[in-house]
Each structure stands twice: as C-alpha cells, then as structure tokens.
MARBA-3410 file (N, C-alpha, C, O; in Angstrom, 1 decimal):
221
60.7,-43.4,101.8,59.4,-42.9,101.2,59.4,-41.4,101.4,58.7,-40.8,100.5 ~ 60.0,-40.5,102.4,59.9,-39.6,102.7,60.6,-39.0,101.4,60.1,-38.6,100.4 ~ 61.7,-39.1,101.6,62.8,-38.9,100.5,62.0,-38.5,99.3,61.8,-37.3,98.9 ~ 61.3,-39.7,98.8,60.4,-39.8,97.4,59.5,-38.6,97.4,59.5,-37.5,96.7 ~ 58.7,-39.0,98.3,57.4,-37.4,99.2,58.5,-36.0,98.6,58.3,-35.6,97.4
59.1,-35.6,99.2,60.2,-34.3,98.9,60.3,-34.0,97.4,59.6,-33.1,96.7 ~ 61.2,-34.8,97.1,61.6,-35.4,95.6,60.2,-34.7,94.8,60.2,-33.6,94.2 ~ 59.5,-35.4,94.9,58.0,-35.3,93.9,57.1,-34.0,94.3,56.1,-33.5,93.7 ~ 57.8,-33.7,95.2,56.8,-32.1,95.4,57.8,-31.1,94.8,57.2,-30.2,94.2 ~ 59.0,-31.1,94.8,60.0,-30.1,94.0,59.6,-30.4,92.7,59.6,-29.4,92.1
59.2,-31.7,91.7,59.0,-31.6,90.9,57.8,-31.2,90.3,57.6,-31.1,89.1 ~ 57.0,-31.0,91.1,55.3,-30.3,91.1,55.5,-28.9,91.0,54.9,-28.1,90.2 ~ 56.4,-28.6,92.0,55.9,-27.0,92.7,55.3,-27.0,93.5,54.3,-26.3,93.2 ~ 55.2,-27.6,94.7,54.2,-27.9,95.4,54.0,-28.3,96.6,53.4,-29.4,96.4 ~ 54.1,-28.1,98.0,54.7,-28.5,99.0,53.2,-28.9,99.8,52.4,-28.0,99.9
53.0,-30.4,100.2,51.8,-30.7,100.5,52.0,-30.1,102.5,53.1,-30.1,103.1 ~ 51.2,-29.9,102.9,50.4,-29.9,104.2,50.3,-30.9,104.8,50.7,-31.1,105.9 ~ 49.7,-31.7,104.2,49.3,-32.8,104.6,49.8,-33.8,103.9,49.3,-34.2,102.9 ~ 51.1,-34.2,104.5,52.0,-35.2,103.6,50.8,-36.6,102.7,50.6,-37.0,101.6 ~ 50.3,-37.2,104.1,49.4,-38.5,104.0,48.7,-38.0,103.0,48.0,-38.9,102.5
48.6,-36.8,102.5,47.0,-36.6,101.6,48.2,-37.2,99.7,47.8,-37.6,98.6 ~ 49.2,-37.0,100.2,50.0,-37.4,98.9,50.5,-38.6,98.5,50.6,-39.1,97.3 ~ 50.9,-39.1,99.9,51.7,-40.7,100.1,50.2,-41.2,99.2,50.3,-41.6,98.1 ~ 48.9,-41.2,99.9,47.7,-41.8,99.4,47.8,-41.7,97.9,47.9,-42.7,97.1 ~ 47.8,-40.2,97.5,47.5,-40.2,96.0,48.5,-41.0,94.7,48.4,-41.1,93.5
49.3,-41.4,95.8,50.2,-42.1,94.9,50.2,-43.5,94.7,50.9,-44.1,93.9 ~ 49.1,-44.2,96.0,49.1,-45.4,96.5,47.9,-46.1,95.3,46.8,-45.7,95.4 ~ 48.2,-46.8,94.7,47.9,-47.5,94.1,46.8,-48.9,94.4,47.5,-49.6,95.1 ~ 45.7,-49.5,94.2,45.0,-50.4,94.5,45.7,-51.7,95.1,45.4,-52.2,96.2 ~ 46.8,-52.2,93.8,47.6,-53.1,93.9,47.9,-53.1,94.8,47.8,-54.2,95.3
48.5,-52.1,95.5,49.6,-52.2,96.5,49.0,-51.7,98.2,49.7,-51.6,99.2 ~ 47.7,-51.4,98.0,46.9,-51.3,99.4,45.2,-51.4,98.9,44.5,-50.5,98.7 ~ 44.9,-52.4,98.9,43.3,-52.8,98.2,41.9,-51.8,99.3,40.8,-51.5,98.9 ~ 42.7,-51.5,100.7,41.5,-50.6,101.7,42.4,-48.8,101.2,41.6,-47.8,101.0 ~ 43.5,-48.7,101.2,43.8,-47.2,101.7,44.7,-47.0,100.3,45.9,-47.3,100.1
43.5,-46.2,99.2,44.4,-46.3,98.0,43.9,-45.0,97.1,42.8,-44.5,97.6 ~ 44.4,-44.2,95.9,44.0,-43.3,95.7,42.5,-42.9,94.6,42.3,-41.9,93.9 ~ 41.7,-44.3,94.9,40.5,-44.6,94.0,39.5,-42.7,94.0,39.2,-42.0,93.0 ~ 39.2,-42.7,95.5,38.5,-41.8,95.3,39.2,-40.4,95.4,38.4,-39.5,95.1 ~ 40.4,-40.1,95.7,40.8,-39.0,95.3,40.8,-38.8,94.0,40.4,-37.7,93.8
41.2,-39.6,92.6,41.1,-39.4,91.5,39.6,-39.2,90.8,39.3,-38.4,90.0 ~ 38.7,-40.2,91.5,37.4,-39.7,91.3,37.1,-37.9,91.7,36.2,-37.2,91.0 ~ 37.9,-37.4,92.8,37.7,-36.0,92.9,38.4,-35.2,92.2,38.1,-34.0,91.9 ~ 39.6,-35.7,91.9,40.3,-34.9,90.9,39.8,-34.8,89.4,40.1,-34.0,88.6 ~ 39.0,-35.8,89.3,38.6,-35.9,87.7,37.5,-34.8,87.3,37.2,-34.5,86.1
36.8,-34.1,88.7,36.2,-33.4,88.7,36.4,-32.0,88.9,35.7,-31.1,88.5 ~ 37.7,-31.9,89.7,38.3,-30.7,90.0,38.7,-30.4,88.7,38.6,-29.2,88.5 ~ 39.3,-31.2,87.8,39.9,-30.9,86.9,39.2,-30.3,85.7,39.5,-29.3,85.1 ~ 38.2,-31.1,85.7,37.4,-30.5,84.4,36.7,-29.4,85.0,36.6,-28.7,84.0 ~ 36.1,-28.8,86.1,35.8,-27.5,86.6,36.9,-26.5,85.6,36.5,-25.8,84.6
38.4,-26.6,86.3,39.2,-25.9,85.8,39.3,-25.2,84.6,39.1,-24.1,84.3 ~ 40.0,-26.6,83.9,39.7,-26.6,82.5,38.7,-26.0,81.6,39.1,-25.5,80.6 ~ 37.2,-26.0,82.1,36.0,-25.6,82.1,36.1,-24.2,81.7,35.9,-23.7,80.6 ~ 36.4,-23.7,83.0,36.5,-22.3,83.0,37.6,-21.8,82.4,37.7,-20.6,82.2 ~ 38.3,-22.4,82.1,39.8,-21.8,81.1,39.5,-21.2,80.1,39.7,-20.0,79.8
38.8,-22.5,79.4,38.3,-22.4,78.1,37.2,-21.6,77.8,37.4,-21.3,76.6 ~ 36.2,-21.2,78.3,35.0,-20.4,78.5,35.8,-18.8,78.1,35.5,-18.1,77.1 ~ 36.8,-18.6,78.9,37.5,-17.4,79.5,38.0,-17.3,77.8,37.4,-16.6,77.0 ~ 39.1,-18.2,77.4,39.7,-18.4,76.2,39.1,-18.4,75.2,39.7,-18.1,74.1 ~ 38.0,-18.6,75.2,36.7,-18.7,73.8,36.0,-18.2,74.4,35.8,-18.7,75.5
35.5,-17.2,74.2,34.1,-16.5,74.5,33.3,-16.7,73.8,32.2,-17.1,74.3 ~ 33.4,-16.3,72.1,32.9,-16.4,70.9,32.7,-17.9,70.3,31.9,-17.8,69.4 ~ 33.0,-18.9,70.6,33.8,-20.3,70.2,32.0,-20.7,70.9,31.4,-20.4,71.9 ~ 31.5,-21.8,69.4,30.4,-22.7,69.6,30.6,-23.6,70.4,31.8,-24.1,70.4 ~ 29.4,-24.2,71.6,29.6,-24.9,72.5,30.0,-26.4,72.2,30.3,-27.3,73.0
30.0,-26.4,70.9,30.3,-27.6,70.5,32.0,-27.7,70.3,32.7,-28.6,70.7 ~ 32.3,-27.1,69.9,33.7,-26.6,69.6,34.7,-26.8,71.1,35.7,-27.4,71.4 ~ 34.0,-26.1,71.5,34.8,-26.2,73.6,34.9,-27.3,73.8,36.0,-27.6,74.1 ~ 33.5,-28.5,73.6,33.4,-29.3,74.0,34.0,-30.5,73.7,33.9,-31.6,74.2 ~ 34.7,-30.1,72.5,35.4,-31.1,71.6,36.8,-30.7,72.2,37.4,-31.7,72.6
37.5,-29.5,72.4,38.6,-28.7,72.8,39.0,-30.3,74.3,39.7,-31.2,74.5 ~ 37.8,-29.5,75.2,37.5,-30.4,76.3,38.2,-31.5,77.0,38.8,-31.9,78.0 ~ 37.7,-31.9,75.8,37.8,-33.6,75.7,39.3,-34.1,76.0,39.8,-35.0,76.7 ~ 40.3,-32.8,74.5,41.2,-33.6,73.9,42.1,-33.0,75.2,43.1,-33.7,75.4 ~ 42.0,-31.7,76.2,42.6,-31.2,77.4,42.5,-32.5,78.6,43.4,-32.8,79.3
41.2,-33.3,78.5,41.3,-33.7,79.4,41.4,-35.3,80.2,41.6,-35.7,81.4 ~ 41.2,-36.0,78.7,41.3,-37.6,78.5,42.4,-38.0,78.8,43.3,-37.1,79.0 ~ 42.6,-39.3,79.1,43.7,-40.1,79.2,45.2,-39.8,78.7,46.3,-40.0,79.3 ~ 44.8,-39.4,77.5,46.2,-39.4,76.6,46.6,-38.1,77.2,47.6,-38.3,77.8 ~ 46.1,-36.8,77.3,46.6,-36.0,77.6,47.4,-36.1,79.1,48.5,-35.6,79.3
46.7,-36.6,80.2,47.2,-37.0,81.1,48.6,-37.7,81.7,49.5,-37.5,82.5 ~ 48.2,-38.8,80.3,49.5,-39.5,80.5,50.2,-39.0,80.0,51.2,-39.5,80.4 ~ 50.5,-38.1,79.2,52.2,-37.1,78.7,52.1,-36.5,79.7,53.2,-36.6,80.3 ~ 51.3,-35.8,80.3,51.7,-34.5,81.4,52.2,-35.6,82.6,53.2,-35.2,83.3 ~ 51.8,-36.9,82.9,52.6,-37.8,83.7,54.0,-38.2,83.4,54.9,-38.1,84.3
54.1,-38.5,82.2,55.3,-38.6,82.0,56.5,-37.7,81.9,57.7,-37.8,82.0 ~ 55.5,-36.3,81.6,56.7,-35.0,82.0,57.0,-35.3,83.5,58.2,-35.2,84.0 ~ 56.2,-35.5,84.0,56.9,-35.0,85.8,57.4,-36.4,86.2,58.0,-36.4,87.3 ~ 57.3,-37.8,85.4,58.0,-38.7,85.5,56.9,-39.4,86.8,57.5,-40.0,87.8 ~ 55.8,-39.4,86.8,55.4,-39.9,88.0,55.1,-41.5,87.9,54.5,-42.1,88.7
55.5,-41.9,87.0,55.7,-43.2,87.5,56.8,-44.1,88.3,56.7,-45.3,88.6 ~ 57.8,-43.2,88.4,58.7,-43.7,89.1,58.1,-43.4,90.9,58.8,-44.0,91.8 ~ 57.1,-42.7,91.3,56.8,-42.4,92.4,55.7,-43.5,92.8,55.2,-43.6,93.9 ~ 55.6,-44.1,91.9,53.4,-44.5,92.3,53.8,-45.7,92.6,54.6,-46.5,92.0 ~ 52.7,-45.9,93.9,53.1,-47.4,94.9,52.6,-48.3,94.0,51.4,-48.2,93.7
53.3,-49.5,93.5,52.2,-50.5,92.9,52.4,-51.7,93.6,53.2,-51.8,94.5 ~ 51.7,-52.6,93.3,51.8,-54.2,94.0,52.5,-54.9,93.0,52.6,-54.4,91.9 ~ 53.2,-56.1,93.4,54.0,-56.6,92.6,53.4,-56.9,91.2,54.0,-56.9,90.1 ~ 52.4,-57.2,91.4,51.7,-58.0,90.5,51.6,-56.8,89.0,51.6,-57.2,87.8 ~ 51.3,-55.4,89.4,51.6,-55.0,88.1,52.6,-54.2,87.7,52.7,-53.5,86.7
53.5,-54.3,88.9,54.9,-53.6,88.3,55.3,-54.2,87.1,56.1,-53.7,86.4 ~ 54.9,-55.1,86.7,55.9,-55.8,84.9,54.7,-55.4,83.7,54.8,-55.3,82.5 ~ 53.4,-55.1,84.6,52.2,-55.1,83.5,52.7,-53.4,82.4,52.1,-52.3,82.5 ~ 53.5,-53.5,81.6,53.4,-52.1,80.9,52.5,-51.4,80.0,52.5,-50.3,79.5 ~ 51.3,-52.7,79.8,50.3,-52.2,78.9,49.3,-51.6,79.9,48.4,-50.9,79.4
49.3,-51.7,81.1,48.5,-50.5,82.1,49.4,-49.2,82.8,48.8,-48.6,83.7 ~ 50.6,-48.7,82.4,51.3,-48.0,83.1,50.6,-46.6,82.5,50.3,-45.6,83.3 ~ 50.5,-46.7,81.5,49.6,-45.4,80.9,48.3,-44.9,81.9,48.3,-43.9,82.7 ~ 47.0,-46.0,81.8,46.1,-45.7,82.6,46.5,-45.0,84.0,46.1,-44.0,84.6 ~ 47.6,-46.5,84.3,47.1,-46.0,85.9,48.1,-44.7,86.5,48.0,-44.2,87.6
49.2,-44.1,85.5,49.9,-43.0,85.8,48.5,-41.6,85.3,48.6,-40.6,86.0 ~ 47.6,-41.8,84.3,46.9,-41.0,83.9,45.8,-40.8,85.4,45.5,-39.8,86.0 ~ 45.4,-42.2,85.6,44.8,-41.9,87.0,45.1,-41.2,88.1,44.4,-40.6,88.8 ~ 46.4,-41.5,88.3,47.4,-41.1,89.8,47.4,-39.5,89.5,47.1,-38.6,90.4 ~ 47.7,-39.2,88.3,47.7,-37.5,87.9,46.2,-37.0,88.9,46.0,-36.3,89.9
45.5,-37.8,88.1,44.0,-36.8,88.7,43.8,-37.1,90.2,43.3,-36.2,90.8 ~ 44.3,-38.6,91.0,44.7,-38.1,92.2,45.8,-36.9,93.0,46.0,-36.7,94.2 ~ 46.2,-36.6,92.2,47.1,-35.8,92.8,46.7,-34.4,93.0,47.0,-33.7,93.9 ~ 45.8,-34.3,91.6,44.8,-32.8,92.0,43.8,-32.6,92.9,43.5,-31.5,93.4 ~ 43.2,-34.2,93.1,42.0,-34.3,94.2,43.1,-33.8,95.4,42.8,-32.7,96.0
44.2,-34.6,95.7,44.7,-34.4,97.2,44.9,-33.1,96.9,44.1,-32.4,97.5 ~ 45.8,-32.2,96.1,46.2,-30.9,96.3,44.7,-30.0,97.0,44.8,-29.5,98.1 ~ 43.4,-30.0,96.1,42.2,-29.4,96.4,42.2,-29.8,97.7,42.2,-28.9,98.6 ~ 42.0,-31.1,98.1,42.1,-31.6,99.6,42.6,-30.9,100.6,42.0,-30.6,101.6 ~ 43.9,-30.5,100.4,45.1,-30.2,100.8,44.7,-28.5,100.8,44.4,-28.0,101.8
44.8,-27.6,99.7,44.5,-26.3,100.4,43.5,-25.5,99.5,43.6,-24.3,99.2 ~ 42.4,-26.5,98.9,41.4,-25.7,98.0,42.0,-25.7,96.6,43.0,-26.2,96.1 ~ 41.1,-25.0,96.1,40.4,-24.8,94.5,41.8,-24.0,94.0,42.7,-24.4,93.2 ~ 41.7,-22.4,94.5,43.2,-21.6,93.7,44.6,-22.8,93.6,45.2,-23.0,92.5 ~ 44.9,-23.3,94.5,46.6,-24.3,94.8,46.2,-25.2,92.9,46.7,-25.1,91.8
44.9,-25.8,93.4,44.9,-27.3,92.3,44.7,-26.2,91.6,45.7,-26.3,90.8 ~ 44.2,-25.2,91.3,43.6,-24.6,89.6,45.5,-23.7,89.1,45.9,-23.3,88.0 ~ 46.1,-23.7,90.2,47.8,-23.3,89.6,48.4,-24.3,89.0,49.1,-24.4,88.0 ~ 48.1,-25.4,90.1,48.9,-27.1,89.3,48.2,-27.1,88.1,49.0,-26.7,87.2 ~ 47.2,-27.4,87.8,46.5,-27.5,86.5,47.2,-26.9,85.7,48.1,-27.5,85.1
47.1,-25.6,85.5,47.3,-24.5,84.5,48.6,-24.4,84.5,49.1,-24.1,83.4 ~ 49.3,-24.7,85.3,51.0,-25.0,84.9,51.2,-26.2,84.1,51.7,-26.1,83.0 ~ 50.8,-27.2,84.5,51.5,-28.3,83.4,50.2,-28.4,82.3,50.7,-28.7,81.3 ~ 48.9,-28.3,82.2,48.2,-28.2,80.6,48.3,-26.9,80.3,47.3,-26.3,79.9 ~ 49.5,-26.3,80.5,49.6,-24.9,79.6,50.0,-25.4,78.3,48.9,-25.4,77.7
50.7,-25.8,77.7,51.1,-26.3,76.8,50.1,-27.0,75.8,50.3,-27.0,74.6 ~ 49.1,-27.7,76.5,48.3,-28.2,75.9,46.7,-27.2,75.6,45.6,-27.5,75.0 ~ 47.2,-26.2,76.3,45.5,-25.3,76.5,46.2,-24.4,75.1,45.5,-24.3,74.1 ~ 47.2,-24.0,75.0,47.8,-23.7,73.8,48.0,-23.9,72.4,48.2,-23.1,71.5 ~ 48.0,-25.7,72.5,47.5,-25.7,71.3,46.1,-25.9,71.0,45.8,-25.8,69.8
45.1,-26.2,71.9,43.6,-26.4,71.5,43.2,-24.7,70.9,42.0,-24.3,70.9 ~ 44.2,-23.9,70.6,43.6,-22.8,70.0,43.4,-23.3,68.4,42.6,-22.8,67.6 ~ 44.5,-24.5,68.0,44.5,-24.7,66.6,43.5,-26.1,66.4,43.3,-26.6,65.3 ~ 42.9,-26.5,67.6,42.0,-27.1,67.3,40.6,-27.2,66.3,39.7,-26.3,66.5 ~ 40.4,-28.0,65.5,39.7,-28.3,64.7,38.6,-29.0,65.1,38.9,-29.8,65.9
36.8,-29.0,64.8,36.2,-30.0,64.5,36.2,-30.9,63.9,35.9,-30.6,62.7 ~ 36.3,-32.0,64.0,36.4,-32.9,62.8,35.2,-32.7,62.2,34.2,-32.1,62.5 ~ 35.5,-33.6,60.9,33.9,-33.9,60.0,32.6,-34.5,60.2,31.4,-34.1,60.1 ~ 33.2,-35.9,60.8,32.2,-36.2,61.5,31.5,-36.3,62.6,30.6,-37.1,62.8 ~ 32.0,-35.1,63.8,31.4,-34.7,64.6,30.3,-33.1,64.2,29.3,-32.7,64.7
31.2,-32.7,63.3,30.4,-31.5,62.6,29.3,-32.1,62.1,28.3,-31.5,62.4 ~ 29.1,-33.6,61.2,28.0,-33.7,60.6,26.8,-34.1,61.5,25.7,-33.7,61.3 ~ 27.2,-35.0,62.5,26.6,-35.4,63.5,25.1,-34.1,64.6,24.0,-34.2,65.0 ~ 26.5,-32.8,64.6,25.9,-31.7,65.3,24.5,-31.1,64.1,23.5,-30.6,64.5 ~ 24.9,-31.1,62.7,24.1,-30.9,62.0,22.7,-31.5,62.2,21.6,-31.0,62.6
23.0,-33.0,61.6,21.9,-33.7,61.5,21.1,-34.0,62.9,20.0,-34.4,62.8 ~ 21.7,-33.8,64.3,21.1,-33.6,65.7,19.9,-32.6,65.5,18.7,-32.6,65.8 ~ 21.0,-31.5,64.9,20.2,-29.6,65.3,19.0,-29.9,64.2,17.9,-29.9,64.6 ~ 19.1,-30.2,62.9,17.8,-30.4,62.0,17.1,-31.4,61.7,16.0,-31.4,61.2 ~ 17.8,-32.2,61.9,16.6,-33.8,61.8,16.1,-34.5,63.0,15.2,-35.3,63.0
16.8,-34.2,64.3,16.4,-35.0,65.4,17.3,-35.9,65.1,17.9,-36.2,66.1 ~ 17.7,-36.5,64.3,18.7,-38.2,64.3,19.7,-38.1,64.0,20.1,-37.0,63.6 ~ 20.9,-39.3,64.1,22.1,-39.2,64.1,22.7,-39.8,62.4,22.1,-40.7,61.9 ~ 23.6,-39.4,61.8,24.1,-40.1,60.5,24.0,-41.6,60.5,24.3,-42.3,61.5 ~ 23.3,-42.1,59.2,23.6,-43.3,59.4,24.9,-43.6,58.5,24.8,-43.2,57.3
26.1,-44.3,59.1,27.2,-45.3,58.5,27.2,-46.4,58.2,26.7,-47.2,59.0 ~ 27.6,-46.9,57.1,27.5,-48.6,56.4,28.5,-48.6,55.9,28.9,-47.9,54.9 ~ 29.2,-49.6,56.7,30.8,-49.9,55.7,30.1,-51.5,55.2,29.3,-52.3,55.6 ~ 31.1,-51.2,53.8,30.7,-52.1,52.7,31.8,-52.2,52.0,31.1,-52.8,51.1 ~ 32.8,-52.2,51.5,33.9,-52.9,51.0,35.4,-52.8,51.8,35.4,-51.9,52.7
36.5,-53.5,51.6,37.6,-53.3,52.0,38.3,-54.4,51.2,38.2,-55.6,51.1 ~ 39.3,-53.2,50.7,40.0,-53.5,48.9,41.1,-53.2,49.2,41.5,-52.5,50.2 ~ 42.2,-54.1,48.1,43.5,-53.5,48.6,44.2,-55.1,49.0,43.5,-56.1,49.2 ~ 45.8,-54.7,49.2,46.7,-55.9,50.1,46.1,-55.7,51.6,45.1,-55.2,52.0 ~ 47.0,-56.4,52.1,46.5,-56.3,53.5,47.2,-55.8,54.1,46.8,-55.7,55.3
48.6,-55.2,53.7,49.4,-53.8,54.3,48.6,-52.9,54.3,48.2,-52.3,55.3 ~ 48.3,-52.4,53.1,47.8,-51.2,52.6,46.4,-51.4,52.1,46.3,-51.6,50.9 ~ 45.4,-51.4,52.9,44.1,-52.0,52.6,43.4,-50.5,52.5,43.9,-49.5,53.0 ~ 42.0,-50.6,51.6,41.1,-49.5,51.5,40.3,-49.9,52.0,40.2,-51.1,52.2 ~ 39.4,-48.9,52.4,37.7,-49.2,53.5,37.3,-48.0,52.8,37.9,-47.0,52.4
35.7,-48.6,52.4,34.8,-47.9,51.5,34.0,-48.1,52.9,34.1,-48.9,53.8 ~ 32.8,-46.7,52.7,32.6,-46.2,54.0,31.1,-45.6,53.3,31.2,-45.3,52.1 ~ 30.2,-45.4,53.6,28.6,-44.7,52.9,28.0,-44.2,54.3,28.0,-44.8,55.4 ~ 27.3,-42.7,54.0,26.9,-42.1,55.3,25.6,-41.5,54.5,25.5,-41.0,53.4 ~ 24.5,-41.7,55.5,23.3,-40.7,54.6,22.7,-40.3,55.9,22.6,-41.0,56.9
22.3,-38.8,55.9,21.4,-38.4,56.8,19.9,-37.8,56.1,19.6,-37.8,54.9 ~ 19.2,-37.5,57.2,17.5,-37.6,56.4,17.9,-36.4,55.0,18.6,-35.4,55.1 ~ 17.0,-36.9,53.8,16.6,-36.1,52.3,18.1,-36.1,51.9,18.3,-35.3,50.9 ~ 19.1,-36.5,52.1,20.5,-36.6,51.5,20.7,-37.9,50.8,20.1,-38.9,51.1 ~ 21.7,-37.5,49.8,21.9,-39.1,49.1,23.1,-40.1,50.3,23.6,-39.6,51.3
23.3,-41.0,49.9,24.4,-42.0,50.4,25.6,-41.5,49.6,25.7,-41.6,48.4 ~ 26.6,-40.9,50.4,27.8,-40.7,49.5,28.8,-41.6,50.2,28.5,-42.2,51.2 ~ 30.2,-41.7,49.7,30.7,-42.9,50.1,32.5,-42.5,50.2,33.2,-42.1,49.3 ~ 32.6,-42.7,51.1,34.4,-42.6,51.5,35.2,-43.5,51.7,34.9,-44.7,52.0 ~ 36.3,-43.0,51.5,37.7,-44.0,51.3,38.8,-43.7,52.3,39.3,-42.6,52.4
39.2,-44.6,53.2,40.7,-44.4,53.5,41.2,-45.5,54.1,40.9,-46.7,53.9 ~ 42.2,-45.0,55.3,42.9,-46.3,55.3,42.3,-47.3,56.4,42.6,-48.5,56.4 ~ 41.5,-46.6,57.1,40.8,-47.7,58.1,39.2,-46.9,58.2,38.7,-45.8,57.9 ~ 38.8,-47.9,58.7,37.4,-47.6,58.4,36.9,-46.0,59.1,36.2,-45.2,58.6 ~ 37.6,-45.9,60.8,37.1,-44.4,60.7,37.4,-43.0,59.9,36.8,-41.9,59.7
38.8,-43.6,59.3,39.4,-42.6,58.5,38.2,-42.3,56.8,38.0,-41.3,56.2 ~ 37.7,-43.7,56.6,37.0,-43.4,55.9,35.4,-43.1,56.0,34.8,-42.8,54.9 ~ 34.5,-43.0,57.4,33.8,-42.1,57.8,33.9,-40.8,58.0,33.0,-40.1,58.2 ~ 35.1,-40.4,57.8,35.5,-38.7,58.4,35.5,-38.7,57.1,34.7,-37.7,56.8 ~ 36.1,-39.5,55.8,36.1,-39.1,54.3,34.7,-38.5,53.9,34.5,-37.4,53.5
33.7,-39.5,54.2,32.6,-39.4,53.6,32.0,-38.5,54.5,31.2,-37.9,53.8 ~ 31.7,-37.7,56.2,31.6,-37.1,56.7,31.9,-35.6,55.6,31.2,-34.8,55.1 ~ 33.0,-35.6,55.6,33.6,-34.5,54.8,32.7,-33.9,53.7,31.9,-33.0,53.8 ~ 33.1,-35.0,52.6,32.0,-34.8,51.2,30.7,-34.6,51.2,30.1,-33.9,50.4 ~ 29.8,-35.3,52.6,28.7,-34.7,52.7,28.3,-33.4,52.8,27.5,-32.7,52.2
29.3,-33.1,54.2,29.1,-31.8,54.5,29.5,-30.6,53.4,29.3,-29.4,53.6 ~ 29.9,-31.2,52.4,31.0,-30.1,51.1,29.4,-30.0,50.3,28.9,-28.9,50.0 ~ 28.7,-31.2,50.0,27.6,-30.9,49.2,26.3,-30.2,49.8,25.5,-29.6,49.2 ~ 26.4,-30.7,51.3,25.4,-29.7,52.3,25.6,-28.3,52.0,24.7,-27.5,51.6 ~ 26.8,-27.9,52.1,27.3,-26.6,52.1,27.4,-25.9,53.6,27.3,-24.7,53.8
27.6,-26.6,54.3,28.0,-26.7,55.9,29.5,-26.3,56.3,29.9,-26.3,57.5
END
C-alpha cells in the first residue's frame, strides 16, 4: 500500500503530510463501510467549486453571471472529473470491495468522487493555496477551453423569460416521425405574449434547443 501512497503522489505533484489523510481519500465505502472517503469528498466538492469560483470571476470580469454559471457547471460536474481521473489514472489506486470491482458502469462516478476526495484531504493536509495548485494544474486545460464556451439556447431563453415574465418556457413535445434509427422529435415552446414555434431534431432535447433557438431569432435576443 505504501508503494501505491508514493506512486500516486509523484503522479499528483504532491507529497501528503499526513499519509492517512490519503490512504482515506482513496478508501472507498465498499471496501471500509465506518472509515471511508464519503466526507472528505463532501469537503472537496466544496473546496473545489470555491476555487474554480474565483478562477473564473478573475478570467471573466466582464462575462454575465449567467454565463460563469453555466462555464461552472461544465468545470465542475462529474464528466469533467472523470477525464481529469482518468488522466492521473486513479482508478488503479482507489480501495474498492469486491463487490464492485467488476461493476464498470459505476467506475466513472466513483473515480469522479475519489477526485474530490483527494482535494478535501490535500486542503486537510496543508490548506486552501496546496488544493487551489492541485486544482489549477489538472483543470487547466479545461478552464481553457470554457473561454470558447457558449450559452445554449435554451438556457438563454429560460434566463429571458425568468428576467421578464416571472415564468419559465413552456415545452410540449408532440410528434416523433421518421424510422426508428433515425427518428425526428417535433418539439413547441411558448413563453408569455409569444406564439408556439416548433423544433426539430434528433432527440427530443436536441429539438428544444431547436425551437429555443428560433424563438429567441424572432425575440430578437
């Protein structure tokens, strides 16, 4: 185990203090149900988005709060997690119980979780500057491209009809046409004093973002 401990800190950059605060972060429910890394990732999930937080603030000054907020999300969800896990390969480190070493439809989750324990223990381990270097080294890459980040349509129209109607778009899906490889979804969105306009694609959210779109084209938004 030691060996592993070593191993996994040269691949961090990162030499723990407190070995136990790592062995933990790696320890898995499965494989110790009392002494496991539940609430360090609860602290890391917070450390993290602090971080991030301020990254982006720093990086957008000018950039609507809505915009960051969407930026946010895509820095700091699951999916992003799990590639930055699988760069440093941490699943080969993380304790599991037998029972879900074969499960591979949770290896995502729970390597995306073990990530955010690993920033709890680092903060544990020697404060806020150590975790806010780990961070910003491995989501560099990804803070990089949220510069080419986009609002979608239908979060744009949503922020619209929030800021001047008080209410949210209403959606009605109503047809789905086509083979069943290649099927269409017809899609209708109306917000208050607008008509129902109606979108197409290939699954039904793709065809909310359609009709999202055309709304907003006739809004003039």
């Amino acid at each position: 185990m030691e060996k592993n401990l070593k191993e996994f800190e040269k691949r961090i950059n990162y030499n723990f203090k407190k070995k136990k605060l790592l062995e933990k972060a790696l320890t898995h429910k499965s494989y110790n149900n009392e002494n496991n890394n539940e609430k360090l990732e609860f602290l890391g999930d917070r450390v993290l988005g602090l971080v991030i937080s301020q990254k982006l603030l720093e990086k957008y000054p000018k950039e609507k709060e809505g915009i960051i907020d969407k930026k946010f999300a895509n820095l700091v969800n699951k999916k992003t997690c799990s590639l930055i896990a699988k760069k440093i390969d941490l699943k080969k480190y993380i304790l599991l119980g037998s029972s879900h070493k074969k499960l591979e439809i949770s290896t995502n989750k729970i390597s995306s979780d073990c990530l955010e324990a690993i920033v709890g223990a680092i903060y544990l381990d020697n404060g806020l500057k150590s975790s806010e270097k780990f961070i910003l080294s491995f989501w560099e890459e990804h803070l990089l491209k949220s510069s080419v980040t986009q609002i979608d349509s239908k979060t744009k129209l949503q922020e619209f009809s929030l800021k001047k109607f008080k209410e949210l778009p209403k959606y009605t899906f109503f047809k789905k046409t086509g083979p069943q490889h290649r099927p269409v979804f017809k899609t209708e969105v109306q917000i208050p004093n607008s008509k129902k306009i109606i979108g197409t694609g290939s699954s039904k959210k793709n065809a909310q973002q359609n009709a999202a779109f055309k709304l907003l084209k006739i809004l003039n938004v």
